[in-house]
C-alpha positions as CSV (number, residue, x, y, z in Angstrom):
1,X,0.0,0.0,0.0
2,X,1.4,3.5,-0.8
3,X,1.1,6.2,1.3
4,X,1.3,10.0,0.3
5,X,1.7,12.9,2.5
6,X,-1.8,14.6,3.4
7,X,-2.3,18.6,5.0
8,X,-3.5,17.4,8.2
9,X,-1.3,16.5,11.0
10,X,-0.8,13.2,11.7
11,X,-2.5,11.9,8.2
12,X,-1.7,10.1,5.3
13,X,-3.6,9.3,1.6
14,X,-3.8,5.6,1.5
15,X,-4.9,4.1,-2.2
16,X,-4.7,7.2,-4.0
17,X,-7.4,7.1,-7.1
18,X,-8.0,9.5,-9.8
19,X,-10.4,12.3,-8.1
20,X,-9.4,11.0,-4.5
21,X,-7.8,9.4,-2.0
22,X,-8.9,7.5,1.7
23,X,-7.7,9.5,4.7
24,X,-6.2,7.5,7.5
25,X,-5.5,9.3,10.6
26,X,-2.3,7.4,12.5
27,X,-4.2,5.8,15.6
28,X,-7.5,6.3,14.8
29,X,-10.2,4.2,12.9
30,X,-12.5,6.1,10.2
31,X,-15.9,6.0,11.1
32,X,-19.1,7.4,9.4
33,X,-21.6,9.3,11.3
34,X,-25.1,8.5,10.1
35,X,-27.7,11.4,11.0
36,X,-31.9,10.4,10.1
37,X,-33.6,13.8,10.7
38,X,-37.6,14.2,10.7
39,X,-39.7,16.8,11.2
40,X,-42.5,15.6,13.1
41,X,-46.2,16.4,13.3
42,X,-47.0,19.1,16.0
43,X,-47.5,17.4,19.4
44,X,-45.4,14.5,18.1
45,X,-41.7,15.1,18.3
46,X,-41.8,13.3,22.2
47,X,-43.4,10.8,21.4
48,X,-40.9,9.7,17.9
49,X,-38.3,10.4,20.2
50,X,-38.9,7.9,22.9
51,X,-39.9,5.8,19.8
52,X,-36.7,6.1,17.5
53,X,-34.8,6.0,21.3
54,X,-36.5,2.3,21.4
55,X,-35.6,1.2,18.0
56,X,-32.0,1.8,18.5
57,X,-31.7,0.4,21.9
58,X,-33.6,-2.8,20.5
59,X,-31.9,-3.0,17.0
60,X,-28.3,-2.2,19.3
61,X,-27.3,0.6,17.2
62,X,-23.5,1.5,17.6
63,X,-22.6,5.3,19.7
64,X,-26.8,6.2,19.2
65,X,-28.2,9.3,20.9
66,X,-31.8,10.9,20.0
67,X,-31.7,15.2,19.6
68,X,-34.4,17.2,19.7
69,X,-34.6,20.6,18.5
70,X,-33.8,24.2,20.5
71,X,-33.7,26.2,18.1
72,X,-34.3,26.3,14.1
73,X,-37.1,24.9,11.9
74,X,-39.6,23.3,14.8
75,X,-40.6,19.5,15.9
76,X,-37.1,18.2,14.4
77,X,-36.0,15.2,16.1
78,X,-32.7,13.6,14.6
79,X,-31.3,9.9,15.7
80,X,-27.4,9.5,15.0
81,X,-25.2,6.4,14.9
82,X,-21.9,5.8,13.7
83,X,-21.2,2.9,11.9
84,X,-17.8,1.6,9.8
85,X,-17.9,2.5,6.5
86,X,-20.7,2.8,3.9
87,X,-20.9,-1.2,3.3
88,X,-21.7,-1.4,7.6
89,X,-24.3,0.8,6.8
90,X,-25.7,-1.7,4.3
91,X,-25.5,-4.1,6.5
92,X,-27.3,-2.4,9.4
93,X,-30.0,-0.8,7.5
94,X,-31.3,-4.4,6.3
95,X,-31.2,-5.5,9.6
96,X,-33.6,-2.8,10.2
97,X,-35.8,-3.9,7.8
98,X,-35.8,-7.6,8.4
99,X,-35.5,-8.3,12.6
100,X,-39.0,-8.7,13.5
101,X,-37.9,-7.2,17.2
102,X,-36.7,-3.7,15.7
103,X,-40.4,-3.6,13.5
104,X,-42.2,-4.2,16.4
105,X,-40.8,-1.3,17.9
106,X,-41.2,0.5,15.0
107,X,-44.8,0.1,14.3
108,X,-46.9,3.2,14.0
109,X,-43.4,5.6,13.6
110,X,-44.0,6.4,10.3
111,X,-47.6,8.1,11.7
112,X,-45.5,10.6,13.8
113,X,-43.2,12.4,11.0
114,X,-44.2,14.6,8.0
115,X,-40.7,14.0,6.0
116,X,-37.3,13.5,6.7
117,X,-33.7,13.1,5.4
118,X,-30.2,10.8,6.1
119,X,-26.9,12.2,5.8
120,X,-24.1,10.0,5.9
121,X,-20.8,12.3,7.3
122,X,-17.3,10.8,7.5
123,X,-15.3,11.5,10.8
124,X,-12.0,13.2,10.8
């Protein structure tokens, strides 16, 4: 594997391609931060909270935590994870949608939100 020298300390380009290279920071592991916001119905956003808190805790979703809003557009509710790489991702979204625990928790969820969004952020 070649390694080229990369701008931030401590950092190196592994398997340099065409457009782009992998980072890999000496000591630490990359990770992927994946962020599922909603905006829920008025009088709802408790209620998908406790709800998307209990999906997570049954489907054991890795480094989860549940945020609602303060400030910004209203009854926003947003569950984070991290997971491995894009292909982890994969993996744990169809577990999701196959363990009959995790549906049972999530039946009736889809009732509390008007629309929503996934981002999918690298750490670095």
């Amino acid at each position: 594997m070649t390694s080229y020298a990369h701008p931030i300390s401590g950092a190196s380009m592994i398997e340099k391609g065409k457009t782009h290279g992998r980072i890999r920071l000496e000591g630490a592991q990359l990770m992927i931060v994946v962020r599922n916001t909603f905006t829920a119905k008025p009088g709802q956003a408790s209620k998908l909270a406790a709800q998307l808190k209990e999906m997570a805790s049954a489907g054991n979703l890795p480094k989860h935590r549940v945020l609602t809003d303060v400030t910004g557009e209203f009854n926003r509710v947003v569950l984070e994870y991290q997971v491995e790489s894009a292909a982890a991702f994969e993996e744990m979204f169809k577990k999701y949608t196959t363990d009959p625990q995790i549906r049972e928790k999530a039946k009736g969820y889809t009732d509390l939100w008007f629309t929503g969004s996934r981002e999918l952020w690298r750490v670095v």
